[in-house]
C-alpha positions in Angstrom: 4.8 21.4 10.7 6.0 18.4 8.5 9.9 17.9 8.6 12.1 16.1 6.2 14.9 14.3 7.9 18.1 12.8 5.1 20.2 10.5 7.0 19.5 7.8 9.7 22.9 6.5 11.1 24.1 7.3 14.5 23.0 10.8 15.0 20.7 11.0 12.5 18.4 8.2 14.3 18.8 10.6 17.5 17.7 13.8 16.3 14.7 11.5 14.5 13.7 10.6 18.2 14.2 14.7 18.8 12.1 15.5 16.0 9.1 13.2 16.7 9.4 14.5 20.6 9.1 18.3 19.5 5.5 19.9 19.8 6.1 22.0 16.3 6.5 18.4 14.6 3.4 16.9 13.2 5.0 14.4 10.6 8.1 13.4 10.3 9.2 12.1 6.7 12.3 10.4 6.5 15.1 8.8 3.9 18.2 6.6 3.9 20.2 4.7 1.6 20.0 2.4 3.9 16.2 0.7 3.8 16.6 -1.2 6.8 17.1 2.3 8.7 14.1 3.7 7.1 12.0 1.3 7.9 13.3 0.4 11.6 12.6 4.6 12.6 9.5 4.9 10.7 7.9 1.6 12.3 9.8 2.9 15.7 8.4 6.2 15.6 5.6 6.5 12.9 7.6 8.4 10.4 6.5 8.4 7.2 9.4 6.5 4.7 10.8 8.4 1.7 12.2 5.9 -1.4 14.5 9.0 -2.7 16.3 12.1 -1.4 13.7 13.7 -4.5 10.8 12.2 -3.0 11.4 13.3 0.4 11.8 16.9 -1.4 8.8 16.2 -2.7 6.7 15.4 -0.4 5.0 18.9 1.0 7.8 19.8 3.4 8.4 22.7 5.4 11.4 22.0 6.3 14.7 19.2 6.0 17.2 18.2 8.1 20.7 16.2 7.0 22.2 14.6 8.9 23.8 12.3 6.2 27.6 11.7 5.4 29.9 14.7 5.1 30.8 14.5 1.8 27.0 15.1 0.3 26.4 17.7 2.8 26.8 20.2 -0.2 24.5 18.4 -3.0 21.7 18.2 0.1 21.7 21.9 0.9 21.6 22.8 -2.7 18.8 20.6 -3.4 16.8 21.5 -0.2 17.0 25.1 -1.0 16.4 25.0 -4.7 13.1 23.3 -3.2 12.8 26.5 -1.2 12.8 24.6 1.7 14.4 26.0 5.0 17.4 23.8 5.8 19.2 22.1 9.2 22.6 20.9 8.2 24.9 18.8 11.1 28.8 20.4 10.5 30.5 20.7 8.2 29.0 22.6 5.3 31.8 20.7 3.3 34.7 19.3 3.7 36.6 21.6 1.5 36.6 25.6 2.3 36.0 26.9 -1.2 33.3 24.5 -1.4 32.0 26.0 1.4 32.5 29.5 0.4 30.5 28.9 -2.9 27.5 26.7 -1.0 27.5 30.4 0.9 27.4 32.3 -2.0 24.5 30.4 -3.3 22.5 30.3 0.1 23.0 34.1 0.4 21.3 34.6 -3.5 18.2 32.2 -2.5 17.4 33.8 0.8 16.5 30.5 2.4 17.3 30.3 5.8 20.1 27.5 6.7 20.8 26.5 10.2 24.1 24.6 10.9 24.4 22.2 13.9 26.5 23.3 16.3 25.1 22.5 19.5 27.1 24.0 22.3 25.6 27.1 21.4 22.2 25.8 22.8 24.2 24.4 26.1 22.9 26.5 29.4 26.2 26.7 30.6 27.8 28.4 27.0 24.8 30.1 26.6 25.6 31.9 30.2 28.8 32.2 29.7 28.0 34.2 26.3 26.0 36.7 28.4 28.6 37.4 30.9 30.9 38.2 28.4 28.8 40.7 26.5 27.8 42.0 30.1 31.1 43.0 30.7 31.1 41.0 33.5 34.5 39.7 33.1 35.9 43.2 32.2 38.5 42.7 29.2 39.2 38.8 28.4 42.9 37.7 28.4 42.9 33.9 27.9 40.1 31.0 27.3 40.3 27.9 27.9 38.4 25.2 25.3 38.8 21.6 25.9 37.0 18.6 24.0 38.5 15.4 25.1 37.3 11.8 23.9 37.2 8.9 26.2 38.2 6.6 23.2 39.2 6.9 19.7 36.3 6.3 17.1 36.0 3.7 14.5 39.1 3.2 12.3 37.3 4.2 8.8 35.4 7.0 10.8 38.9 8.4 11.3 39.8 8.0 7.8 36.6 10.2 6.3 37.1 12.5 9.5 39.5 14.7 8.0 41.5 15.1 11.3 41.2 15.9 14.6 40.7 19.4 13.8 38.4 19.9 10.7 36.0 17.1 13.5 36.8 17.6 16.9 38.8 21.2 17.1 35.9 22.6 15.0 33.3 22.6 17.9 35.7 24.3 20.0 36.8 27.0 17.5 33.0 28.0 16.9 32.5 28.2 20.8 35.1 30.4 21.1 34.2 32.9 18.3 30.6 32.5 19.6 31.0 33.1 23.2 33.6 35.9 23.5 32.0 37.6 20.4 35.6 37.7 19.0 37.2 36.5 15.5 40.3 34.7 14.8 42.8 36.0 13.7 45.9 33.9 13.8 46.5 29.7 14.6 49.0 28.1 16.1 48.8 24.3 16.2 50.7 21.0 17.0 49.7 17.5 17.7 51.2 14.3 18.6 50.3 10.4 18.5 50.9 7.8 21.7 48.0 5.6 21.0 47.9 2.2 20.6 46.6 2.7 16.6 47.9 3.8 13.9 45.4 5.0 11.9 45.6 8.8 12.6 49.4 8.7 11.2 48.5 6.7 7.9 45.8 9.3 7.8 47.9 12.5 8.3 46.1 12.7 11.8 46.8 13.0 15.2 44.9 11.7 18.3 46.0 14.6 20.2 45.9 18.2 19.6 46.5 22.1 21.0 45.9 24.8 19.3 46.7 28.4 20.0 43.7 30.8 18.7 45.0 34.6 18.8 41.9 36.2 19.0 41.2 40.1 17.5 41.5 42.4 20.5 44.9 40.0 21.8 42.9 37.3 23.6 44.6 34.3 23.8 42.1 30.6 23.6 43.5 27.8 24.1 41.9 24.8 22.6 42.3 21.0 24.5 41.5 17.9 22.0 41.9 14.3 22.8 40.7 11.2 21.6 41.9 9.4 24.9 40.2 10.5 27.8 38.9 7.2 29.4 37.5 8.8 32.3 35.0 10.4 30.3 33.7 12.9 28.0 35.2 15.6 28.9 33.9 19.5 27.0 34.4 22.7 29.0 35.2 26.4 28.3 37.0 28.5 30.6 37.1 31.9 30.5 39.5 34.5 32.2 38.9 38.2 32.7 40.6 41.4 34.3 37.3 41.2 36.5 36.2 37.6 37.1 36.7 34.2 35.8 33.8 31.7 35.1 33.7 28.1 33.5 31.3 26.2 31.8 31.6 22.2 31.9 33.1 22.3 35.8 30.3 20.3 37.8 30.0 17.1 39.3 30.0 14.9 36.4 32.8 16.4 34.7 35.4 13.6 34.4 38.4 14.2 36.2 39.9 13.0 39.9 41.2 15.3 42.5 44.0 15.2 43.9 43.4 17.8 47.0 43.1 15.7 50.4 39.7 15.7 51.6 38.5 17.0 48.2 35.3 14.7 46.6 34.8 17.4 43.9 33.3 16.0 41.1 31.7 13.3 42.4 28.8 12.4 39.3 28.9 9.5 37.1 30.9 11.1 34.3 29.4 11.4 30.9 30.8 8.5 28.2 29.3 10.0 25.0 28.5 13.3 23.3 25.2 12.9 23.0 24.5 12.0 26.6 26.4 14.7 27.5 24.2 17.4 24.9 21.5 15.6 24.7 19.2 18.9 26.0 21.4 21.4 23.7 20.4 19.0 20.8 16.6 19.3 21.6 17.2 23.2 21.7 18.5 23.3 18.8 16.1 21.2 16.6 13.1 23.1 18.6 15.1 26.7 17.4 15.2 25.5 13.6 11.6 25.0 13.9 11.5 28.6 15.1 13.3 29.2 11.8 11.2 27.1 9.8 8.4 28.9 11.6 10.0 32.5 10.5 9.9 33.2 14.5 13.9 33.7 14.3 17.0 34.0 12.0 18.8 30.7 11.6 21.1 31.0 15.3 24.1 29.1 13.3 24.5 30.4 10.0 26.5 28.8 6.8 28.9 32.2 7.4 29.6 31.0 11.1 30.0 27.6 9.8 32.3 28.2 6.9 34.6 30.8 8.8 35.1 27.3 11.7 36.2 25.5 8.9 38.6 28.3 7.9 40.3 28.1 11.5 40.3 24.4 11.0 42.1 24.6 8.0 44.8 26.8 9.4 45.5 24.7 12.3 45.9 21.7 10.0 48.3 23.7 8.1 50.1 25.0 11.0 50.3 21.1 12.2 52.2 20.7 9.6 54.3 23.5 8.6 54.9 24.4 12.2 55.0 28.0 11.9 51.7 30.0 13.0 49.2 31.4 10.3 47.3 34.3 10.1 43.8 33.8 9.0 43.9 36.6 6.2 47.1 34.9 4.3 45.4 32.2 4.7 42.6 33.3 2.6 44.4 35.2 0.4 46.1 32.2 -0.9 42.5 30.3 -1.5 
């Protein structure tokens, strides 16, 4: 199949390498504003350049994926389905909920399938730990346990077009959590603080740590972990807690933290430093299931609904951040 790919900076240059590697790929056709980008992953991996976002469009596709800047995530998925085109879209579907809420609307009406990148869902270890829990393995769940934890802050003007800790980071623990236990949110509890050495998160109305309480809709409790200074590693796991068993995913030899048992080596792996080190074989999974989609094999795994209803958690732990009161997620959109 021939895929369009919008977007070449960090993670758009990996999932071209991805892409090229994939046995459903034939061409790759790719586009940035950028020209240098273009033409540095089209002489690196044969990809076919695109002058325009209209001439990649154009250019007898059967399928796109963006991995461009947040805010023209919208535009992109409106163009790319107007084309009929089945679409792969890296989070968020927009910055702002409502927008999000109408880009649904509007995917719903075409009927072209959108897939929206969130790649834990394609991680082994989540992936097992979603079956256990619809096995009933763990008998009723009573608290989960979601940590993503940086080992440095990013770049100072990354941080300002984040939109906080938790509409970037929180985000790819909230949609763990509502994937894996089957469960929706019902009510957010959130603080944060700041003890870094920058202060770029409180200019920004940010905070480079963060815990958030997720109440979940039969009284589970998850507890989600964020932290932009971990500097012992990359640290993402998901613990969950039953009446029958408890399981983990993320606990194995390169996850970064020292023991403190005597005689305990436990984990003893070179830690991972960067996300997409650490994911690097969820990514590929989840590039080769769009082509499934693309291919009409599957139903998009990670749909704009999933997507849009993260960003609705996010938003309530940014506004329990700052009002410091929990909110429930049904005020929350009653008010929208």
């Amino acid at each position: 199949m021939r895929i369009g790919l919008i977007g070449l900076g960090r993670i758009g240059a990996f999932h071209a390498t991805t892409l090229s590697g994939l046995d459903a790929v034939d061409s790759l056709v790719v586009y940035d504003q950028a020209p240098a980008l273009v033409t540095s992953v089209a002489e690196r991996l044969g990809a076919e350049p695109a002058g325009s976002v209209e001439a990649l469009l154009a250019a007898g596709l059967d399928g796109v994926v963006i991995a461009a800047a947040t805010d023209v995530h919208p535009e992109l998925i409106l163009a790319s389905i107007e084309a009929g085109l089945p679409t792969f879209c890296e989070k968020p579907v927009a910055r702002d909920p409502d927008v999000g809420m109408e880009i649904l609307r509007r995917t719903q009406v075409s009927g072209v399938p959108v897939q929206i990148g969130y790649p834990r869902r394609f991680d082994a270890a989540f992936a097992e730990a979603r079956r256990a829990v619809a096995a009933g393995e763990l008998g009723f769940l009573h608290t989960v346990r979601s940590t993503t934890l940086d080992p440095a802050p990013p770049p100072d003007d990354y941080v300002r077009a984040s939109g906080g800790i938790f509409r970037d980071c929180s985000v790819h623990d909230f949609d763990a959590v509502r994937y894996v236990t089957g469960q929706e949110v019902v009510e957010v509890y959130a603080t944060g603080s700041n003890q870094g050495d920058t202060t770029v998160f409180a200019d920004n109305d940010d905070v480079d740590s963060a815990a958030t309480i997720l109440t979940l809709d039969s009284g589970t409790l998850a507890v989600v972990s964020n932290s932009r200074y971990n500097p012992r590693g990359y640290d993402v796991r998901l613990e969950l807690h039953g009446s029958q068993d408890s399981i983990a995913a993320g606990v194995e030899p390169k996850w970064p933290i020292r023991s403190t048992e005597p005689g305990v080596t436990f984990p003893d792996g070179e830690p991972h430093s960067f996300f997409m080190d650490r994911f690097a074989a969820a990514f590929r999974r989840e590039l080769a299931a769009f082509t499934d989609v693309v291919s009409g094999v599957i139903e998009s795994p990670c749909t704009v609904a999933d997507a849009v209803e993260v960003g609705w958690i996010a938003e309530a732990a940014a506004l329990s951040r700052q009002q410091h009161r929990p909110i429930r997620m049904d005020e929350l959109r009653n008010s929208a």
